[in-house]
C-alpha positions in Angstrom: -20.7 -4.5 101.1 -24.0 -2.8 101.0 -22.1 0.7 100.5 -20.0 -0.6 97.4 -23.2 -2.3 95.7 -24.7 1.2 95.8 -21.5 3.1 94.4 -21.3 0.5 91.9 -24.8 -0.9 91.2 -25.8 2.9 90.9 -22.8 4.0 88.5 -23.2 1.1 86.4 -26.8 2.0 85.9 -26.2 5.2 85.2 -23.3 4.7 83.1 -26.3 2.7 81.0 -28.9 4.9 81.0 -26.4 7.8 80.2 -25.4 5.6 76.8 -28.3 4.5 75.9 -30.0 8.1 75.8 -26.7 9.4 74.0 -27.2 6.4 71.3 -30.8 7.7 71.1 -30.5 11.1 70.5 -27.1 11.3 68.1 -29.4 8.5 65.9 -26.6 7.0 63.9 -28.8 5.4 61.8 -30.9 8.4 60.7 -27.6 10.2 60.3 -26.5 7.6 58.0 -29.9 7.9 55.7 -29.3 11.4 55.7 -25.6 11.3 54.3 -27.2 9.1 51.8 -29.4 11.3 50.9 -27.1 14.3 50.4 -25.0 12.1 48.4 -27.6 10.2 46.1 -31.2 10.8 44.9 -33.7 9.9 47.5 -35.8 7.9 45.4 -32.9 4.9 45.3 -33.0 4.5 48.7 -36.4 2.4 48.6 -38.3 1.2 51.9 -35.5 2.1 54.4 -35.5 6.2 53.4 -39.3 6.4 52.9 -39.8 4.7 56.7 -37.2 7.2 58.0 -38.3 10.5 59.6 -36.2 12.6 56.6 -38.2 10.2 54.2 -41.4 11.0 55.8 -40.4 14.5 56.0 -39.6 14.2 51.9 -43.0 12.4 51.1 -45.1 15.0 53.1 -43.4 18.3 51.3 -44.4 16.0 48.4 -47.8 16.5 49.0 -47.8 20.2 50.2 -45.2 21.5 47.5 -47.7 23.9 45.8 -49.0 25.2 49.3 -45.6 27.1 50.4 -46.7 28.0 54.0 -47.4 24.4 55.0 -44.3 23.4 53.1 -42.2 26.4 55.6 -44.0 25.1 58.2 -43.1 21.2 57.9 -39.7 21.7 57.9 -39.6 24.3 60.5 -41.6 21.6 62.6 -39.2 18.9 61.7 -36.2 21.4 62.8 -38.0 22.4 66.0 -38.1 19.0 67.2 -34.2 18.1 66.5 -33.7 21.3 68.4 -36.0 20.2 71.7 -34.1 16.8 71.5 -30.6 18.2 71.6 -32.2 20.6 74.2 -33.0 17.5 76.2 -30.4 15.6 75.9 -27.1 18.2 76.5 -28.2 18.1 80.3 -28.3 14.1 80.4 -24.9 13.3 80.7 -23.9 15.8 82.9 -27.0 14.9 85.3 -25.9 10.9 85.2 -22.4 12.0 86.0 -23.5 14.0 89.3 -25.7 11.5 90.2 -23.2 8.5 90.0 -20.6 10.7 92.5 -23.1 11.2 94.8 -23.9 7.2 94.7 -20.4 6.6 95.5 -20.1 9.3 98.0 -23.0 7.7 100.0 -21.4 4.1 99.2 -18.7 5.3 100.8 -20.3 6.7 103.8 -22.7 3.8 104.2 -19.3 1.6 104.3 -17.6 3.5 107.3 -20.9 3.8 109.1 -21.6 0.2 109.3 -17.7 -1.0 109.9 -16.0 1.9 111.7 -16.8 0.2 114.9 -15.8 -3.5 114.0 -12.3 -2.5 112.1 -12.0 1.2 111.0 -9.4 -0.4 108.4 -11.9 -2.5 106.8 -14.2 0.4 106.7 -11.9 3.2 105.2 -11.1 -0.1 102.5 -14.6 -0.5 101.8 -15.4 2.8 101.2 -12.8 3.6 99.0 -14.3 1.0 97.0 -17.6 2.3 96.9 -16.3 5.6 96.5 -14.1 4.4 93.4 -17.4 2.5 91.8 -19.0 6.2 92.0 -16.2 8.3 90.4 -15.5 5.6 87.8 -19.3 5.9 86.8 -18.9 9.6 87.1 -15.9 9.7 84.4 -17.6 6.8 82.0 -20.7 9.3 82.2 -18.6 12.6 81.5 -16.9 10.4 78.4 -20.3 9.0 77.0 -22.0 12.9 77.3 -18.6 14.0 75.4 -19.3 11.4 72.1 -23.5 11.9 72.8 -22.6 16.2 72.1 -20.7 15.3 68.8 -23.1 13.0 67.8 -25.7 15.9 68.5 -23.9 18.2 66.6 -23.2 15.9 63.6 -27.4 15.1 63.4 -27.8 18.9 64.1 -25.9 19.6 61.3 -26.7 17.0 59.3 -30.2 18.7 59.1 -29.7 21.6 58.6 -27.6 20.5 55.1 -30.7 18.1 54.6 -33.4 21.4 55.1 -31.1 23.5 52.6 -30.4 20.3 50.2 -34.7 19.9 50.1 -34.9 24.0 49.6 -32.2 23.6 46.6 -33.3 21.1 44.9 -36.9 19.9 45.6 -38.6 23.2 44.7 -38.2 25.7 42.1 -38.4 29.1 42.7 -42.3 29.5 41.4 -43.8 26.6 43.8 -42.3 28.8 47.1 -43.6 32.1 45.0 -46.5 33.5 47.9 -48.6 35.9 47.0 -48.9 38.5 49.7 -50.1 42.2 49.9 -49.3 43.6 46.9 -46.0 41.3 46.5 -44.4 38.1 45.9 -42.3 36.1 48.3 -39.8 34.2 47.0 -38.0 31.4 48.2 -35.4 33.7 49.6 -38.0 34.5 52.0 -38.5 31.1 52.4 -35.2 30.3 53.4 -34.9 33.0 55.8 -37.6 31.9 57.8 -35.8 28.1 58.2 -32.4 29.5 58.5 -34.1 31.8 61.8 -35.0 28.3 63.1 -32.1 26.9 62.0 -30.1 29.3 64.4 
């Protein structure tokens, strides 16, 4: 029994953790605002937009819209750290999914070494048991990293429409003007420099 509580107990943790990370980092809810966003002007979404980090991010360029490099560099910061999320998070899954095998590979084991010797048929029984706890968790680990990559993708992208949407039609061409060394850069440049990050 001891051997099926660890293929089990261990894959049903997993399985958990494994979700609950995946629900953290696809952020349906910020997703949601975002879509919003896109789709209406940001100043009818009230309280729920402005507490949101692509509210935050909105209200800061507000502030910094006449200083162009610290304008480039908020949303490069804000991209940066989407990027180091989904960087964290691809591994997750996969991880969770060798971990809960293993769990129900040394379920198994831990079955037939404590009831070979009383009844080798109650022991092979047992241990499949444990064995089946830890490749169940395995596959409900592999499924949940599946959805948690789409959901990545859809807040990656999601962004990066937001970033370009902010570009378009939060500045004009003159606020992202730069002067430089004997020239101007323009909000092509601008965009150049997110799209890099973007990519």
């Amino acid at each position: 029994m001891l051997g099926v509580l660890l293929g089990f107990g261990t894959s049903l943790l997993l399985s958990t953790v494994s979700w609950r990370t995946s629900r953290v980092l696809a952020d349906h809810d910020e997703c949601r605002i975002i879509e919003r966003c896109l789709a209406e002007a940001p100043e009818s979404q009230g309280d729920i937009f402005r507490a949101s980090k692509p509210g935050a991010l909105v209200l800061e360029l507000g502030r910094v819209r006449r200083i162009p490099e610290q304008a480039i560099m908020l949303l490069n910061e804000a991209l940066s750290e989407i990027d180091w999320a989904t960087r964290r998070g691809m591994p997750a899954a996969q991880l969770c999914a060798r971990a809960s095998l293993t769990a129900g590979i040394a379920g198994a084991c831990t079955e037939l070494a404590l009831r070979v010797q009383a009844s080798p048929v109650h022991a092979v029984s047992w241990g499949l048991v444990a064995l089946i706890g830890g490749v169940a968790g395995s596959v409900s680990c592999t499924v949940i990293g599946q959805r948690a990559t789409l959901g990545i993708s859809r807040r990656r992208r999601l962004w990066d429409e937001f970033i370009q949407w902010i570009l378009n039609s939060q500045f004009r061409q003159p606020e992202l003007g730069v002067p430089g060394e004997g020239d101007t850069f323009h909000l092509q440049r601008a965009r150049l420099n997110v799209q890099d990050s973007i990519r």
